[in-house]
N, C-alpha and C positions, 0 to 999 in steps of 0.2 A: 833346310829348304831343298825341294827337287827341284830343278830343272827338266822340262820336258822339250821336246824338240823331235818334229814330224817330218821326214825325211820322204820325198818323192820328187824324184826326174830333177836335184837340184844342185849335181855338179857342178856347178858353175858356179854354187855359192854358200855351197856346204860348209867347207871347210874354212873359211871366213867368221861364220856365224859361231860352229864351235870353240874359235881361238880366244870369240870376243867373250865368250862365255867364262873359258878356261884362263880368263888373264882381267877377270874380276879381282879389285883390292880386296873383297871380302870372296876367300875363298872358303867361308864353309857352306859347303853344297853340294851334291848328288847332281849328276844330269844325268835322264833318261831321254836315251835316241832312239825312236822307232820308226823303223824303216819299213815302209811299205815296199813291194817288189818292181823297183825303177828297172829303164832299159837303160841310163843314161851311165851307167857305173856308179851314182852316186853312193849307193853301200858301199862301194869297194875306196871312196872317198874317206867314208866313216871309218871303215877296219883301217884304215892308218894313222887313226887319231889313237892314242897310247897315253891312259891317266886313271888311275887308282880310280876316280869317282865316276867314271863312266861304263855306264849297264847299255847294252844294243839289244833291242828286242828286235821281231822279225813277224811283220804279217803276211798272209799268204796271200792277199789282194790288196790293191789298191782302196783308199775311201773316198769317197767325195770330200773334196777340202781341209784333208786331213784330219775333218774331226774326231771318225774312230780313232785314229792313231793316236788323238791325245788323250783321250778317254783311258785306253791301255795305261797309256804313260803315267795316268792321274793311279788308276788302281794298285800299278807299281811301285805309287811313292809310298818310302818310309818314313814320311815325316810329315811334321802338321802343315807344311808350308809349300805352296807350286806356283812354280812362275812357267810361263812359256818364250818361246821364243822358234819363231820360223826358220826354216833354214835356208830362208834367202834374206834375213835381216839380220840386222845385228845391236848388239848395245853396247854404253859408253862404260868405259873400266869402272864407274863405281858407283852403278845403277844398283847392285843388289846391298850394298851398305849400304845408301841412303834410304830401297825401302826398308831394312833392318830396323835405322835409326827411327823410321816413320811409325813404322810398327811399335815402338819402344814408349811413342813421342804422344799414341793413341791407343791403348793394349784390349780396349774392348772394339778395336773395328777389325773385323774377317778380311774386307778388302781392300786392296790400295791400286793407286794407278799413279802415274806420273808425266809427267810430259815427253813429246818425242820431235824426234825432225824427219820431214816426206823429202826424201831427194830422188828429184827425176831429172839428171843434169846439174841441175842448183837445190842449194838445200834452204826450206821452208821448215818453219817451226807449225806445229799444230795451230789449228786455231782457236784448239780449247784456253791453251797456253799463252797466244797471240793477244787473245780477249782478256784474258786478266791480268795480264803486268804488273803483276802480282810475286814477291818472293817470301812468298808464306803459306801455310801446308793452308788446305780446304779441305774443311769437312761438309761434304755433299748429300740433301736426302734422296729419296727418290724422286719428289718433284723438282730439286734443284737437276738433277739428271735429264729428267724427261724435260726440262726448259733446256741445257744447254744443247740437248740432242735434237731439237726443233729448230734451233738455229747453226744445223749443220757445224757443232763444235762438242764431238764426244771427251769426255773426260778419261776414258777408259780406251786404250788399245791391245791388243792381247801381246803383243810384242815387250809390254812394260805392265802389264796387270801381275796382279801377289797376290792370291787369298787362299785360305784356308781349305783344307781338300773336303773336310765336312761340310762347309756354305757348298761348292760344288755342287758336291754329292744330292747334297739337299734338295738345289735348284732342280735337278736334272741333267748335270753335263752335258755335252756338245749336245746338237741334233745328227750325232750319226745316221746312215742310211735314211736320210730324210730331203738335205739339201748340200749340196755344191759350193753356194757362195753364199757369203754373208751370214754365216750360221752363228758366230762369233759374238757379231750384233746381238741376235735373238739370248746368247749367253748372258750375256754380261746383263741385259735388263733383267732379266731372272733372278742375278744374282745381286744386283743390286735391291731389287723388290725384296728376294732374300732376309738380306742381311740389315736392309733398312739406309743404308745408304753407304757410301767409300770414303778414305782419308787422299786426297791428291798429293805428290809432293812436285813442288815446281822444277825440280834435275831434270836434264833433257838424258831421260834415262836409255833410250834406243834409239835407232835410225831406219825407217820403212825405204824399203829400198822399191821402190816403184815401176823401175826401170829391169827389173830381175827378169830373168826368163822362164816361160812358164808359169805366169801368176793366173790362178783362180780369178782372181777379182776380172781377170780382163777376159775370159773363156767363157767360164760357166755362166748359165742363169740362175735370176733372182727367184725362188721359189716363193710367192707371195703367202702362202696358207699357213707357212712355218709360222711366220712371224702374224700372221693374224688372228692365228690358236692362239699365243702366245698374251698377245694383247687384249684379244679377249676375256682369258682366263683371270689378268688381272683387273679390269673391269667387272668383273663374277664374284672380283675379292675382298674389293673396299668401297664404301659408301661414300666417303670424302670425295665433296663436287670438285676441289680444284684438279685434284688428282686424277678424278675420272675424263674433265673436259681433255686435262693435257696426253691420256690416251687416247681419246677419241679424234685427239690433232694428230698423236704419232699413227694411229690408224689411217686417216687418209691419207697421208704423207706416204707411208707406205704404198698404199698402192698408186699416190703419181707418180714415185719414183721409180715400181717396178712398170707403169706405162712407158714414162719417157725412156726407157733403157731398151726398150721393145723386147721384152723378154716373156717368160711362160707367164700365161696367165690363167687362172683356172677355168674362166667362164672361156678362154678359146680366144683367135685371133680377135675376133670381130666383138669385145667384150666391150660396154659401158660404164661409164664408171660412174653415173649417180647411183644407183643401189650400192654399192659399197662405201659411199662416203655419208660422213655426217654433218652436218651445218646447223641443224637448229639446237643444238642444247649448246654452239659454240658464238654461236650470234650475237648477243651482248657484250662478249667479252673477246673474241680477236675476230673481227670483221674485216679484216685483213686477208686473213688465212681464209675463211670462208668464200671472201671473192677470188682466193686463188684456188678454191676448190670446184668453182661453179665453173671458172673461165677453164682448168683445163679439164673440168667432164662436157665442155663445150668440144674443145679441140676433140676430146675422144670420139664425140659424133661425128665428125667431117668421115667421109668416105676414103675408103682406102688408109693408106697412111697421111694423106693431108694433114692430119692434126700435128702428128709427128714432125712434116716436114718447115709449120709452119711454129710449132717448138723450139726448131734446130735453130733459125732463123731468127729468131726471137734471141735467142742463146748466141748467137756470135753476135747481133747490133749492141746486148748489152756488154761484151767483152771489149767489141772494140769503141765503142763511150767509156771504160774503165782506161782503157791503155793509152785514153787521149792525156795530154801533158798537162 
């Protein structure tokens, strides 16, 4: 198995991520570090880590969200098997035995994921995790995916994802020089369309460190079109209705969520959001989700950012109704 691991502006948490890596029970592994060209020393972090299985490669520019860097890292590997891991996270000493064990436990699935913990302050277990209280491995298709990923509880974090460098390959790796943030996302459905679905194991196999400095996720924008090519394409690909309506739900979802985040959008600030969503082939079947499609391509028309502001607003009365005793 490789280890990849994308290195930019992230002294502060570099060397942390390496050790949790390097003081895995199961040490047989490669890690490949690619370092994009930081200001912050963090290479010169790297060059003091000293261990037989570690290769440092060297790009001459930075990428958007690291994901050329992992792309390199994937082409370098010499082995059937690539795990990643950020270098402002980390994982728990024996994440890579138990996906081993997992692989072992299911030998015709490409890809595996596992569970994690978000510490920002306090530490929260996923909610993919949270929702199943569950201590026994899942084997998930892709509808089982595109359902858990509609209610905001992915199975897959790339911090504790393992598959095969050929499924990868297959999919299309990263969307280098395309998008910033969330590119990962757009991966892993690929790869799960791919392969046909993943093995989960319930270990809380890494820790997302949320609080790290310099995160993507809190900088960049959401580049909608990545991920609506993407969606598209599978819809292009199968005839199967259930599978088609539960993309045509991650399609709007999409782009509420790159509305509510106020980020790039392609039709421009002042964009609507009925022509890109869809409601009638979903209407029978979650009329839910439909009326939450209609109400915020409502909010989208109010002028100005009004819809926005009365979103936000919306968003803290239900936090503070959750945090009531």
């Amino acid at each position: 198995m490789t280890v990849v691991v994308p290195v930019y502006n992230k002294r502060a948490h570099v060397a942390l991520a390496l050790r949790s890596v390097l003081a895995q029970t199961d040490q047989d592994f490669a890690l490949v570090v690619v370092c994009d060209p930081s200001t912050d020393g963090s290479n010169e972090e790297v060059a003091r880590v000293t261990d037989p299985r570690l290769r440092v490669l060297h790009r001459d520019r930075p990428g958007p969200g690291g994901y050329a860097a992992r792309n390199l890292g994937v082409r370098a590997a010499a082995t059937e098997w690539v795990a990643f891991l950020d270098a402002d996270d980390t994982w728990t000493p024996e994440h890579l035995a138990r996906l081993r064990a997992l692989a072992a436990r299911h030998p015709g699935m490409p890809m595996l994921s596992a569970g994690w913990m978000l510490h920002d302050g306090s530490r929260q277990l996923d909610r993919f995790s949270a929702l199943q209280q569950r201590q026994d491995d899942q084997l998930l298709d892709v509808v089982d995916y595109l359902r858990w990923e509609a209610r905001g509880a992915r199975p897959v974090w790339t911090g504790v994802v393992c598959l095969r460098k050929t499924l990868l390959t297959q999919a299309g790796g990263f969307p280098e020089d395309k998008i910033a943030r969330s590119g990962d996302l757009d991966t892993w459905v690929r790869c799960v369309a791919a392969a046909g679905g993943l093995a989960w194991s319930p270990h809380v196999g890494g820790i997302y460190h949320r609080d790290a400095q310099n995160m993507v996720t809190r900088l960049a924008p959401v580049h909608l079109e990545v991920h609506l090519a993407t969606t598209r394409r599978l819809l292009q690909a199968t005839g199967d209705p259930l599978l088609r309506r539960l993309l045509i739900e991650r399609k709007n979802n999409l782009v509420i969520n790159a509305w509510v985040s106020n980020v790039y959008i392609p039709q421009g600030h002042g964009f609507r959001m009925g022509p890109l969503l869809e409601h009638r082939a979903l209407l029978l079947h979650r009329p839910l989700h439909v009326a939450k499609c209609l109400a915020y391509d409502l909010l989208s028309r109010l002028p100005g950012d009004g819809g926005l502001r009365v979103h936000r607003g919306l968003v803290r009365l239900r936090q503070a109704w959750r945090s009531q005793p």
